[in-house]
C-alpha positions in Angstrom: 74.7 92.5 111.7 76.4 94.4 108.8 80.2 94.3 109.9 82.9 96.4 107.5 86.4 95.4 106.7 89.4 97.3 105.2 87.7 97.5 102.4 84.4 98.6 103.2 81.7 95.6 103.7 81.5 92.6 101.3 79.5 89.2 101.7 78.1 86.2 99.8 75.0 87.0 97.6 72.1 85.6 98.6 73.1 84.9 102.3 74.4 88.4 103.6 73.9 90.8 100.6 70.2 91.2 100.2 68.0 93.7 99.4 67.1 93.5 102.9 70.5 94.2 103.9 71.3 97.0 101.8 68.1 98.5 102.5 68.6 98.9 106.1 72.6 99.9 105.6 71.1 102.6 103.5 68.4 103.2 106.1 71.5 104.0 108.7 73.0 105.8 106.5 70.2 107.9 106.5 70.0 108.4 110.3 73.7 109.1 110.4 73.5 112.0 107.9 70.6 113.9 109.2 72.1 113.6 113.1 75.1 115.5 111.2 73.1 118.0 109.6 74.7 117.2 106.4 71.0 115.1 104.8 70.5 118.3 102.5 73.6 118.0 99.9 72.3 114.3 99.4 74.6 111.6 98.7 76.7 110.2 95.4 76.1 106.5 94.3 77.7 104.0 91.8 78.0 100.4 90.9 80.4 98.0 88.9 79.9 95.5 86.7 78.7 92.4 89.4 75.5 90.3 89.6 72.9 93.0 91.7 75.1 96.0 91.5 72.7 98.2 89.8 69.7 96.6 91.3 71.5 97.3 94.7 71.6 100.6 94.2 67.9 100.7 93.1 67.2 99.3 96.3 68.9 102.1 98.3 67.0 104.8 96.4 64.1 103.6 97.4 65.3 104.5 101.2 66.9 107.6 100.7 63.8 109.3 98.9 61.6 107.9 101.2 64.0 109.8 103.7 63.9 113.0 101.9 67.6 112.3 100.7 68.5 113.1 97.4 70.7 110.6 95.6 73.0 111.6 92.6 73.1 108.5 90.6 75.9 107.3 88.4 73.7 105.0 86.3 76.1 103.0 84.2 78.6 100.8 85.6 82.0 103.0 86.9 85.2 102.6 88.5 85.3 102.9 91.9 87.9 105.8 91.3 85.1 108.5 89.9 83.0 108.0 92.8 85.5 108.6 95.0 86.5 112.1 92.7 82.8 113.2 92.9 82.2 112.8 96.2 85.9 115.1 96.9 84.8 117.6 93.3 81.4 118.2 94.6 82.2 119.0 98.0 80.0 115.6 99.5 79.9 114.3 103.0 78.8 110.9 101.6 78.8 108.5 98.8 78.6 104.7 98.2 79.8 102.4 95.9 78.4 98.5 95.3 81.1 96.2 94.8 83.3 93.6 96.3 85.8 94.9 94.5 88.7 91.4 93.7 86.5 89.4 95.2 85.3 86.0 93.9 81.9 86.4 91.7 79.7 84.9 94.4 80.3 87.9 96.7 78.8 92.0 96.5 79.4 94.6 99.4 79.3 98.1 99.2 81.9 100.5 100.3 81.5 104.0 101.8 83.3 107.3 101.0 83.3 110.2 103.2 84.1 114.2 103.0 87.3 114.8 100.3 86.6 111.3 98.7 88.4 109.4 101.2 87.3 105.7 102.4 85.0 105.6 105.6 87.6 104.8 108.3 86.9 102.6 111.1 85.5 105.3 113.3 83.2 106.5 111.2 82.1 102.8 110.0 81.7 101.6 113.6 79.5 104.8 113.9 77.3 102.9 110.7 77.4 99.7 112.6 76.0 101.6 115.6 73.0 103.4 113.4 72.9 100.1 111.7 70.9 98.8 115.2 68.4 101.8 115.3 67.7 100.6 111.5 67.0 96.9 112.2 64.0 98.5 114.7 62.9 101.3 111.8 63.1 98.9 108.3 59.8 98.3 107.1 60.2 96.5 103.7 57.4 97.4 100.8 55.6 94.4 99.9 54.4 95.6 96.5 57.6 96.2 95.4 58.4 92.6 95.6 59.8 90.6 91.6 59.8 94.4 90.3 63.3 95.3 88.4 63.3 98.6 88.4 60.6 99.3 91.1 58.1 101.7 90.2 59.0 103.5 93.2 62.5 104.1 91.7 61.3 105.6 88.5 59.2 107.4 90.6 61.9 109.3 92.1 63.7 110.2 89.0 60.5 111.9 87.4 60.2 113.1 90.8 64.1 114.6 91.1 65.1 113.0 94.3 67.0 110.3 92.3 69.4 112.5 89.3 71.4 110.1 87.0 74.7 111.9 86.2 77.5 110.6 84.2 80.6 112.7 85.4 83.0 110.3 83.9 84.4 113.0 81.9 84.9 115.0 84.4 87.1 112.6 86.2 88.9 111.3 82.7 90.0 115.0 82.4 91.5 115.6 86.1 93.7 112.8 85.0 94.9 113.8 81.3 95.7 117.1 82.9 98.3 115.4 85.0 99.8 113.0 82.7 102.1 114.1 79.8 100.7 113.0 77.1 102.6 114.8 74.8 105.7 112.4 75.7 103.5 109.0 75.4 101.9 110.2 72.3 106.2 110.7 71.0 106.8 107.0 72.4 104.5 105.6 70.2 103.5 102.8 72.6 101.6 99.7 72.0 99.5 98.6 75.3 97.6 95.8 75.7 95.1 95.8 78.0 93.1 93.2 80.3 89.7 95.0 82.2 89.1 91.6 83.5 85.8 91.6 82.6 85.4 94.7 84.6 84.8 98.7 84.6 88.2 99.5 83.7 88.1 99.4 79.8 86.5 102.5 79.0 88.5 104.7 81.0 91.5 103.4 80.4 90.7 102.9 76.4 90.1 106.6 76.6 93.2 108.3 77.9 95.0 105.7 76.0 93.6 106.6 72.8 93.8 110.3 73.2 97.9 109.6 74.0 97.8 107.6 70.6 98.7 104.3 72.3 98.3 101.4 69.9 95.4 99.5 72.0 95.2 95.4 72.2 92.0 94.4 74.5 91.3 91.2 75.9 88.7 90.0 78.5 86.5 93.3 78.0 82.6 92.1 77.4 80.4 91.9 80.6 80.2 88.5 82.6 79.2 88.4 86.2 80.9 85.2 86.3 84.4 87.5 85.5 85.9 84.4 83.2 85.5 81.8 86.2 88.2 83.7 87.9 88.6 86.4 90.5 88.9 89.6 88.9 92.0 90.2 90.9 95.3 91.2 88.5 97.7 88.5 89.9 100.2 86.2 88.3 97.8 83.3 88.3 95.0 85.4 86.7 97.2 87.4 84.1 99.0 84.9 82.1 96.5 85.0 79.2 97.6 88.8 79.3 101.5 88.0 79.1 101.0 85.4 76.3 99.1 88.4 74.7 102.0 90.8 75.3 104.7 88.7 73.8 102.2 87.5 71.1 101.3 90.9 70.3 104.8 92.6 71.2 103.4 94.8 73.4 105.3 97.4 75.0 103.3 97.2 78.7 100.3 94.8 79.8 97.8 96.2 82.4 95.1 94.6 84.2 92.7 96.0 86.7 90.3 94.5 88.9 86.8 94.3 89.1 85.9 97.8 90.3 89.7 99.6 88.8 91.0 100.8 92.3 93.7 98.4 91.6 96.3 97.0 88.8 98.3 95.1 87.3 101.5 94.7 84.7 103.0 92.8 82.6 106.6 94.1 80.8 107.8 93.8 77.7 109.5 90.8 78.3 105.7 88.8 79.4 107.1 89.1 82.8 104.2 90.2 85.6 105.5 92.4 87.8 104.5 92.3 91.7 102.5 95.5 93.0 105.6 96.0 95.2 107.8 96.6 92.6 105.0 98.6 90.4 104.9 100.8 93.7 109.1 100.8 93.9 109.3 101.9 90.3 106.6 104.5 90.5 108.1 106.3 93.6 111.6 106.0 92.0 109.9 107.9 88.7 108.7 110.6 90.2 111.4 111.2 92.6 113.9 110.7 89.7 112.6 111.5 86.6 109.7 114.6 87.8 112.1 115.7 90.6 109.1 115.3 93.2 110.4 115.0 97.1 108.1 113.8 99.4 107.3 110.7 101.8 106.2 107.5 100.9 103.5 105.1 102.9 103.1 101.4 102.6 101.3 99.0 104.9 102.2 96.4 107.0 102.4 93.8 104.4 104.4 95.5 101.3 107.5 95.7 100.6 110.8 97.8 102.7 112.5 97.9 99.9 110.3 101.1 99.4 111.9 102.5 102.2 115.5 102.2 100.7 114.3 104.1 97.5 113.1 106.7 100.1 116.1 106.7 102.4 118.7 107.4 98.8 116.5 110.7 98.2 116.8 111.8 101.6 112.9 111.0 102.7 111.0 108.6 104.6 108.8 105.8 104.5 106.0 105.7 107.1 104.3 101.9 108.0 100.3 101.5 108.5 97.9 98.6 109.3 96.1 97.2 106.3 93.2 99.0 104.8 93.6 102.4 102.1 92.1 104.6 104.7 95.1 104.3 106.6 97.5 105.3 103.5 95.4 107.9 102.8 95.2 109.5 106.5 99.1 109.2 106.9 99.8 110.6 103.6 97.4 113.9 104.5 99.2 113.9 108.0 103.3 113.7 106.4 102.6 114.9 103.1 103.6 112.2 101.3 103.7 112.0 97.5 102.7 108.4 97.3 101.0 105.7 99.3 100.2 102.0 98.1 99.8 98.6 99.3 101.2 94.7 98.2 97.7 93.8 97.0 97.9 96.6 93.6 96.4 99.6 95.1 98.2 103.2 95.1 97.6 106.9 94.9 100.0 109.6 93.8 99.9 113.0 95.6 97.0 115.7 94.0 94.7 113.0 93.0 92.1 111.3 94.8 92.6 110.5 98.3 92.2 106.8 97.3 93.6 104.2 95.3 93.1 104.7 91.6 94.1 101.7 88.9 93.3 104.1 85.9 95.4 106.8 87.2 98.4 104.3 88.4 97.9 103.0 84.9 98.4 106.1 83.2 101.5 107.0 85.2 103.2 103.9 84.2 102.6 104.3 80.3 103.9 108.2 81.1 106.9 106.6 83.2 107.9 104.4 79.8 107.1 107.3 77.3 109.7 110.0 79.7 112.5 107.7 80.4 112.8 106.4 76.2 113.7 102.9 78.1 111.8 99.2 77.6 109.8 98.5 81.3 112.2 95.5 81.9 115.2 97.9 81.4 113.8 99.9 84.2 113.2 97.7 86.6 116.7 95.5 86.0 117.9 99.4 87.0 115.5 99.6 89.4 116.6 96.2 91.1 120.3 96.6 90.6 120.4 99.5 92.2 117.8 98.7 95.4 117.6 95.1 95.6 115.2 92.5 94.1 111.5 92.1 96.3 111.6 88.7 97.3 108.4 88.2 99.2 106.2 84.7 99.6 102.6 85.6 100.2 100.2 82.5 101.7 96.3 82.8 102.4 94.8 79.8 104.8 90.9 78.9 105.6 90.0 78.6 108.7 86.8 76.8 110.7 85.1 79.7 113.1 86.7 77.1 115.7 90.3 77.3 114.4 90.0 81.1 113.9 89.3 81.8 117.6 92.2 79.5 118.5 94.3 81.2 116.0 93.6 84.7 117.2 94.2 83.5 121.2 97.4 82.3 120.2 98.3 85.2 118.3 96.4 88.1 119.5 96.0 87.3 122.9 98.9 84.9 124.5 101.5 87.1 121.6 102.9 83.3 121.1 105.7 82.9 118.1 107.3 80.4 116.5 111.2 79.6 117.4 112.4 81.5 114.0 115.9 81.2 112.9 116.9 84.4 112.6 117.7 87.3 114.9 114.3 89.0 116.1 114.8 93.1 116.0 111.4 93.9 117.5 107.6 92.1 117.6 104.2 94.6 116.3 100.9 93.5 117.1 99.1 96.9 115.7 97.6 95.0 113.0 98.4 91.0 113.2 101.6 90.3 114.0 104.9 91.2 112.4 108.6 90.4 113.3 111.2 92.5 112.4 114.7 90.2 111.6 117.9 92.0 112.1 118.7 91.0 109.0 116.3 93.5 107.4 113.6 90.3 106.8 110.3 90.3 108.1 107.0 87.9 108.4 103.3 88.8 109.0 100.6 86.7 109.9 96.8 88.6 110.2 92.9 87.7 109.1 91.9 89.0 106.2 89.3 92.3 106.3 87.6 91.2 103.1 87.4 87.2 103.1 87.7 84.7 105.4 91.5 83.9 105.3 94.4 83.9 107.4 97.3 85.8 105.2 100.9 85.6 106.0 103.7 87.6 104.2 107.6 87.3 104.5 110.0 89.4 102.7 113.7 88.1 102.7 117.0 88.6 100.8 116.4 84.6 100.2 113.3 83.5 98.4 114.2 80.2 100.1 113.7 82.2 103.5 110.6 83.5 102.5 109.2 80.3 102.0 110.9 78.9 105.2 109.4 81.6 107.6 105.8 80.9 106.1 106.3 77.4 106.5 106.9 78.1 110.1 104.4 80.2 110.9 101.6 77.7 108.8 103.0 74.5 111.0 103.2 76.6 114.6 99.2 77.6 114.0 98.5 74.2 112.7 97.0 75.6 109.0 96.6 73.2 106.3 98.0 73.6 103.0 97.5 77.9 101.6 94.7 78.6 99.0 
């Protein structure tokens, strides 16, 4: 069976993701809509750059017409981001995207997007799962269709109008430069090098970058399934071609997004890479100090408190959520917050999608160095000074399906912890488990809802700490060496 994550359903190609598989997804996605009544507006699909993306989609036409479901096809590869903004623009119960996202290259899923361009949450995928069952009993697979890229059943239903490629890129580029002053980055005269990781982000981020007359350094940008032999994740291992570039280059900001743009990454001035805690920190600070915004901020389990300390100085509040965007984005509809992100590089800003958006992120940081007239690593040394330093040790384990369920009895069930050196505040199993230290520290330990990994996180005043509490928690559960 099909099961989702936190970010939507992913799996190995070849094994799980198969045109079988997808077919029958789409197949309950089918059922689902018409027992909602909500089959008639027909449903928004896209794809990113990886090995079957577009085929994948193909392969889901096929269902939908044969459903009577119209499909409005992005038919070019996209950020994740635009589907999202169609789905909320055009008023859609429903669209899809194909992608796994950061994953490695050997993996494809597909994630689901529901009414105002949010991420299914779990009700609503459990409710897939469910139809998912009726589907395996209903799938009859078309034999003549077999070896044919396109199928002529596809092009089919294009001459036929239940399949209508659009390209609403545009659309979505513009809902962003309305937002952003670009008068002040096109005064600061900015040089920005950027790294698409062999992904969708170049184009739009070329774009709004060029029209704010950003001098533009590209690297990593043709199309490879294979995304360079690394994961197309923007992390300190995976970006230091991009800060050799920026000091090479002397570039005033590096940014990186992942395979499918939802995410990002930076480098400074300086070549340094800054986490996606402090891109978060210094993004709230911004608009708080610098666009006199007051509102709430959200964060997950696993990212940094220091974002509740920039909250607390303005007089606001920082609200904690289990893993997954869907989360973020539900608690920042229900507070009103003005921003909402997560340790792994994801974040949304208030009046944009309900989602997290690497272009727009991106954007906001050039803006953010254009306003304040200051270098990137002269705003975050303020930024630090004034709020502490993130020092935060993240760890990801494999696991045997044996060692999992031992893991998770330990955990989970028996609520066993290590004997920690520091004074325990308070113990939370909402999501994994996380201790609270007295001393304002904390370490989580939960499974992964994308790959097959244990993750632990500790945040300390001490990066010595950090690595201490991990080490604990790895030797108490009997891990191996981290990934």
């Amino acid at each position: 069976m099909i099961q989702f994550g936190t970010g939507g359903w992913r799996a190995v190609i070849g094994e799980e993701f198969t045109k079988e598989n997808i077919q029958k997804l789409a197949l309950a996605l089918c059922m689902k809509m018409k027992a909602e009544g909500v089959a008639d507006e027909g449903i928004v699909a896209g794809y990113d750059r990886r090995f079957l993306s577009k085929e994948a989609v193909i392969w889901a036409c096929e269902i939908f017409t044969k459903e009577g479901i119209r499909v409005w096809f992005v038919n070019r590869s996209s950020p994740t981001p635009l589907i999202m903004y169609y789905v909320m623009r055009q008023g859609l119960h429903y669209g899809f995207m194909v992608t796994a996202s950061h994953n490695p290259a050997i993996y494809n899923g597909l994630k689901v997007f529901t009414y105002g361009g949010r991420d299914a949450d779990e009700g609503q995928t459990r409710d897939i799962e469910r139809w998912m069952e009726l589907a395996e009993t209903r799938y009859q697979p078309d034999d003549r269709e077999k070896g044919k890229m396109p199928t002529t059943f596809y092009q089919k239903s294009v001459e036929q109008g239940m399949v209508r490629e659009i390209h609403p890129l545009n659309d979505y580029l513009d809902n962003i430069i309305q937002v952003i002053d670009m008068q002040a980055i096109r005064r600061g005269d900015l040089r920005v090098a950027v790294d698409p990781m062999y992904g969708v982000g170049l184009t739009p981020l070329n774009t709004i970058l060029s029209m704010a007359r950003c001098t533009i350094e590209t690297i990593n940008a043709q199309h490879d399934t294979l995304f360079g032999g690394k994961m197309p994740a923007p992390t300190a291992q995976t970006l230091r071609g991009l800060q050799n570039y920026v000091l090479d280059r002397y570039c005033d900001i590096g940014i990186a997004t992942d395979g499918d743009a939802d995410r990002l990454g930076v480098v400074d001035d300086k070549g340094r890479y800054l986490h996606p805690n402090e891109i978060l920190v210094a993004l709230y600070y911004y608009l708080l100090e610098y666009k006199g915004w007051r509102g709430d901020a959200v964060r997950n389990i696993s990212t940094t408190h220091v974002l509740d300390r920039v909250a607390e100085s303005f007089g606001q509040k920082c609200h904690e959520v289990p893993v997954g965007f869907k989360y973020i984005s539900a608690r920042m509809q229900e507070t009103g917050a003005i921003i909402g992100g997560e340790s792994s590089g994801g974040l949304t800003v208030k009046g944009h999608i309900h989602g997290k958006d690497g272009i727009y992120a991106a954007a906001l940081l050039v803006e953010m160095i254009a306003v304040s007239g200051r270098k990137l690593s002269e705003l975050m040394a303020d930024i630090r000074g004034r709020y502490g330093e993130i020092r935060m040790e993240e760890r990801s384990y494999r696991f045997s399906p044996q060692e999992k369920d031992q893991i998770y009895q330990v955990l989970m069930e028996e609520h066993q912890l290590p004997r920690l050196p520091w004074q325990v505040e308070q113990v939370s199993w909402v999501d994994g488990c996380k201790v609270y230290f007295q001393n304002g520290g904390w370490v989580s330990a939960r499974f992964s809802g994308t790959e097959p990994l244990l993750r632990i996180f500790c945040e300390m005043d001490r990066q010595e700490d950090a690595r201490e509490a991990c080490g604990i928690f790895q030797r108490f559960l009997g891990l191996p060496e981290g990934v």
